[in-house]
C-alpha positions in Angstrom: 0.0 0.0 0.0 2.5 2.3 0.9 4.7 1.8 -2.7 1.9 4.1 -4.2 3.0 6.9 -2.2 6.3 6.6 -4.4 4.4 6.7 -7.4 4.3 9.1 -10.2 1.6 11.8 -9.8 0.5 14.7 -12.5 1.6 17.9 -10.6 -0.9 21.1 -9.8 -0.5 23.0 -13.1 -1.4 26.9 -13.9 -4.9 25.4 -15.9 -7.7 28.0 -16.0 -10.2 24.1 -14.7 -7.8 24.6 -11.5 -9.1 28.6 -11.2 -12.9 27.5 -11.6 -12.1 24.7 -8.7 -10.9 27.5 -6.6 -14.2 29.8 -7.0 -16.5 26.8 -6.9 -15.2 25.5 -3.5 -14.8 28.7 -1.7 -18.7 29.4 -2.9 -19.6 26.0 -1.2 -17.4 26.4 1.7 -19.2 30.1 2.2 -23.1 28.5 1.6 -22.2 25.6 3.6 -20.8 27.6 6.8 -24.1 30.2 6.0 -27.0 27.5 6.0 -25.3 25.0 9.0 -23.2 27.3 11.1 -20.8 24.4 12.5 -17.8 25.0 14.6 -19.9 27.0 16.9 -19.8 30.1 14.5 -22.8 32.2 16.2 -23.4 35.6 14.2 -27.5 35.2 14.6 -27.4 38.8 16.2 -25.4 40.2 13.4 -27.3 42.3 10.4 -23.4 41.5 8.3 -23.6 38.2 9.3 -24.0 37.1 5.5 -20.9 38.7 4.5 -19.3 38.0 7.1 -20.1 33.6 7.1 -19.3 33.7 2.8 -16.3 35.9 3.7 -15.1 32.0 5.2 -15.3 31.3 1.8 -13.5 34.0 0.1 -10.7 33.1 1.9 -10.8 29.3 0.3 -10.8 30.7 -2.7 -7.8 32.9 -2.1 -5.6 30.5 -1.0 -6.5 27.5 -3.6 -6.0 29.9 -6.1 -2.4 31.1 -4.5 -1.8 27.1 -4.7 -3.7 25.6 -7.8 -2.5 28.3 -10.2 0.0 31.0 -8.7 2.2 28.8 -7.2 2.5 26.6 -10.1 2.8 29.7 -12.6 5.5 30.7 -10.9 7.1 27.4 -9.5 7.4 25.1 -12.7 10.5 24.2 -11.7 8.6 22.8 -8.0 5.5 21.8 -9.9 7.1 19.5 -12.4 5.9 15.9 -13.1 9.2 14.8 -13.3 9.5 14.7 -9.2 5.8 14.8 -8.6 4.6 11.8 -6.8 1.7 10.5 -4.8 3.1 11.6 -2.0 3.6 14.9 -2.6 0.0 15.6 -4.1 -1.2 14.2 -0.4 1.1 16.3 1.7 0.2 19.5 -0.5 -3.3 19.0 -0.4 -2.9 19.2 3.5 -0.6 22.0 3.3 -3.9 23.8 1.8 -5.7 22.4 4.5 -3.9 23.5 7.0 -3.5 27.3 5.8 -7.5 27.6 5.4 -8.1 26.1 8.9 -5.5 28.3 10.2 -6.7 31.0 8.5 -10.4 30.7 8.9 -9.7 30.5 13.0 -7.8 33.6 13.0 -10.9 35.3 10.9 -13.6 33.0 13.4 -11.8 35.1 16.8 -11.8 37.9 14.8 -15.6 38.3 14.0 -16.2 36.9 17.5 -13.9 39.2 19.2 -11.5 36.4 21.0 -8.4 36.6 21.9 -6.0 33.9 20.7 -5.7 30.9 22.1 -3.8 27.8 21.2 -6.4 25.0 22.9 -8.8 26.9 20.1 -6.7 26.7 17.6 -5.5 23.3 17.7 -9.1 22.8 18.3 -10.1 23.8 15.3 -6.6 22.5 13.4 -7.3 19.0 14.7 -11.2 19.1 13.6 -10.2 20.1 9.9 -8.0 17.6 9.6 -10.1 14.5 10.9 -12.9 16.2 8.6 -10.7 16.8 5.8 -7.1 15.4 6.1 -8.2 11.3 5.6 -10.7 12.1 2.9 -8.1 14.1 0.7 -5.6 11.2 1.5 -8.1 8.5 0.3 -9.3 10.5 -2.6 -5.6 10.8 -3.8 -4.9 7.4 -3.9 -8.5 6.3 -5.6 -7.7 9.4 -8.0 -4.2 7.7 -8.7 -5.5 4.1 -9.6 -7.8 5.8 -11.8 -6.0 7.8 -13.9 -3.6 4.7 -14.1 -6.3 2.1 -15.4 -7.4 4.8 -17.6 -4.5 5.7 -19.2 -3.2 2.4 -19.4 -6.3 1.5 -21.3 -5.7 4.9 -23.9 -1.9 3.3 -24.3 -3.2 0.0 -24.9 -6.4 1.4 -27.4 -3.8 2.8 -29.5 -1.2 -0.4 -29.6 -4.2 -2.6 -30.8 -5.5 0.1 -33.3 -2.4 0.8 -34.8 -1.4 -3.4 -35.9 1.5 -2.5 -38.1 4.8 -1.4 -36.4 4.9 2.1 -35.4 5.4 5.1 -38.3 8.4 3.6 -40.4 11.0 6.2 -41.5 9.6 7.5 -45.0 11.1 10.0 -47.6 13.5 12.6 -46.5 11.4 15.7 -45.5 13.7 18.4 -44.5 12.7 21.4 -42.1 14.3 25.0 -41.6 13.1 26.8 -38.9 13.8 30.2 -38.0 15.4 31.0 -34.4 14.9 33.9 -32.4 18.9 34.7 -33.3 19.5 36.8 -36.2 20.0 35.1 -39.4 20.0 31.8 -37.6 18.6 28.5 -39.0 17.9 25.1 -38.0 17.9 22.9 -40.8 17.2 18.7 -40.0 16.2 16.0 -41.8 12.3 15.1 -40.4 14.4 11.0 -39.8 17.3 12.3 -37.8 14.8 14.4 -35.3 14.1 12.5 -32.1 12.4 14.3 -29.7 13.3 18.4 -28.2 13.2 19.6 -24.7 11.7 23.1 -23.7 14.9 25.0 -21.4 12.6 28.5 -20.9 13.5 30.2 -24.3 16.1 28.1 -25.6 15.2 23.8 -26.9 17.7 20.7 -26.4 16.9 19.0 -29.7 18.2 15.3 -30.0 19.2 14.8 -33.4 21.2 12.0 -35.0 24.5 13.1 -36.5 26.4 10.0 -37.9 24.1 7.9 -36.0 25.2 9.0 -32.8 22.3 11.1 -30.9 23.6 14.6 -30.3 21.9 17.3 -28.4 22.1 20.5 -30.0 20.6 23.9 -28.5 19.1 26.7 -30.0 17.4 29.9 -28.6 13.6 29.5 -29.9 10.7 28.5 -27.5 9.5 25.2 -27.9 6.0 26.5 -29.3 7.7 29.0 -32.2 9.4 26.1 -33.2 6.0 23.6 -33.0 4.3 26.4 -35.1 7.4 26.2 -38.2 6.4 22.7 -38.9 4.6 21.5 -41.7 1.1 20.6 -40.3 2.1 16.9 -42.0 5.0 16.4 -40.2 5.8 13.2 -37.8 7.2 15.8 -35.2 4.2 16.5 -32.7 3.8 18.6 -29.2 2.8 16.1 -26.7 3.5 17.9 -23.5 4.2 21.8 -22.5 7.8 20.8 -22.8 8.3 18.2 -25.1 8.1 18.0 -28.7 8.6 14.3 -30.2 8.9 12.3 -33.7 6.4 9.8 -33.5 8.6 7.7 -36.3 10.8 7.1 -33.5 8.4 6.0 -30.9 8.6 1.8 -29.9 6.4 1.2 -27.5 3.6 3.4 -25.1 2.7 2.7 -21.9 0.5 4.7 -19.3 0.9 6.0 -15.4 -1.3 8.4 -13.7 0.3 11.3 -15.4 -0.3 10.6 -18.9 1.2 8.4 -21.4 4.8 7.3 -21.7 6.7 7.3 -25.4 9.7 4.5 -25.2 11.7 5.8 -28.3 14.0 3.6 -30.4 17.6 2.6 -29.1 17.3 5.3 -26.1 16.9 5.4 -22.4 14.9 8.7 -22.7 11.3 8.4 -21.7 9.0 10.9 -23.2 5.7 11.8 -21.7 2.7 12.6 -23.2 0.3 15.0 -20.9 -3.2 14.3 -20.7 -3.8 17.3 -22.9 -2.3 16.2 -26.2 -3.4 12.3 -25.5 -5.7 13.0 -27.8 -3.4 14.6 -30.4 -1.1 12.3 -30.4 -3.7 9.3 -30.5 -5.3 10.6 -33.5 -1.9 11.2 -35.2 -1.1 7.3 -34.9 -4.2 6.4 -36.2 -4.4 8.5 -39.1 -1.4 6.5 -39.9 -2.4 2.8 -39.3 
């Protein structure tokens, strides 16, 4: 049980679903607290008590949204799925927890004029967590063999679909793409291309020179690059920062974070986020 703590996990990204999350739960949080009045919240006497009860959730809101989206705008580097693991989706989840309940008290003394005290605020830590803390672990873990059958099932739909061997090298198709260096060009045969990397404004492309795999880099963001390409070519986005040759790809297999390219005669493993599953399904099918 605990080996799927160790297991690969698709990191909070900066998505505009993660946003909608955020507004959604602090609205519950704020009706909820409004209509039930738990925790011994007690503003009947008080003509802001609306404001005051969905100001609870306000501050849910605020904080998912500092986590779900700023952190991981401005942490990529933290809120990578390269480290991401079970684990650290549980333990960040609580994290959250633990700043709203810590939070929320400060904001529950204030509107009931209390002083601090720590046997009410571990009061109300240790509450929040029993309510909240087991759920979110349990959730994670059912969460994580889900997206695991399913994406092993999308891997295993597009092995049985596509019967011949993956796309075979065809006729030379050469590229030149502009760089954001004056007067620069990248020129490549479309059959020497393996797979480039996005470094922030610069790309790690993996070519082979002399059949030897070289990595070669070049200032030009992965997504100027993507857009150079001939809408026919075998070179395909198929996560923010990783651009692959499906001619090259052996065999796919899935894991909670997406699907997993095994490329010929490498060690490199290139994943495929759930967003361009669907790209890269349908451009091994056109192709059967």
């Amino acid at each position: 049980m605990l080996r799927i703590l160790i297991q690969k996990y698709p990191a909070p990204s900066p998505v505009s679903r993660n946003l909608i999350i955020a507004i959604l739960f602090g609205l519950f949080i704020g009706l909820f607290l409004l209509f039930f009045e738990p925790f011994d919240i007690n503003l009947s006497t008080n003509r802001n008590k609306v404001f005051k009860l969905l100001f609870f959730g306000c501050i849910t809101t605020i904080v998912l949204v500092l986590f779900l989206y700023i952190f991981p705008l401005l942490l990529p580097k933290v809120f990578s799925d390269k480290h991401w693991k079970v684990r650290h989706q549980v333990i960040f989840y609580l994290v959250i927890l633990f700043v709203i309940a810590t939070l929320n008290g400060v904001y529950t003394n204030y509107i009931n004029s209390l002083s601090f005290s720590w046997y009410n605020y571990w009061w109300i830590i240790s509450r929040t967590f029993v309510l909240g803390g087991i759920p979110i672990a349990f959730i994670t873990l059912l969460d994580y063999q889900r997206k695991v059958k399913l994406n092993t099932n999308k891997a295993s739909n597009i092995l049985l679909s596509n019967k011949k061997e993956f796309l075979k090298d065809s006729e030379e198709t050469r590229h030149q793409i502009l760089t954001d260096l004056k007067n620069e060009t990248i020129s490549f045969n479309e059959n020497d291309f393996n797979y480039a990397i996005a470094v922030g404004n610069y790309i790690d492309m993996y070519v082979l020179v002399e059949n030897t795999l070289k990595k070669v880099t070049y200032r030009i963001t992965l997504s100027s690059f993507e857009k150079q390409l001939d809408k026919t070519s075998s070179l395909i986005r198929c996560h923010r920062s990783y651009l692959v040759n499906l001619k090259k790809v052996e065999s796919i297999t899935g894991n909670a974070q997406g699907l997993k390219l095994e490329l010929k005669n490498q060690s490199e493993i290139v994943p495929v986020s759930r967003k361009y599953i669907p790209i890269v399904k349908q451009s091994f099918l056109k192709n059967p």
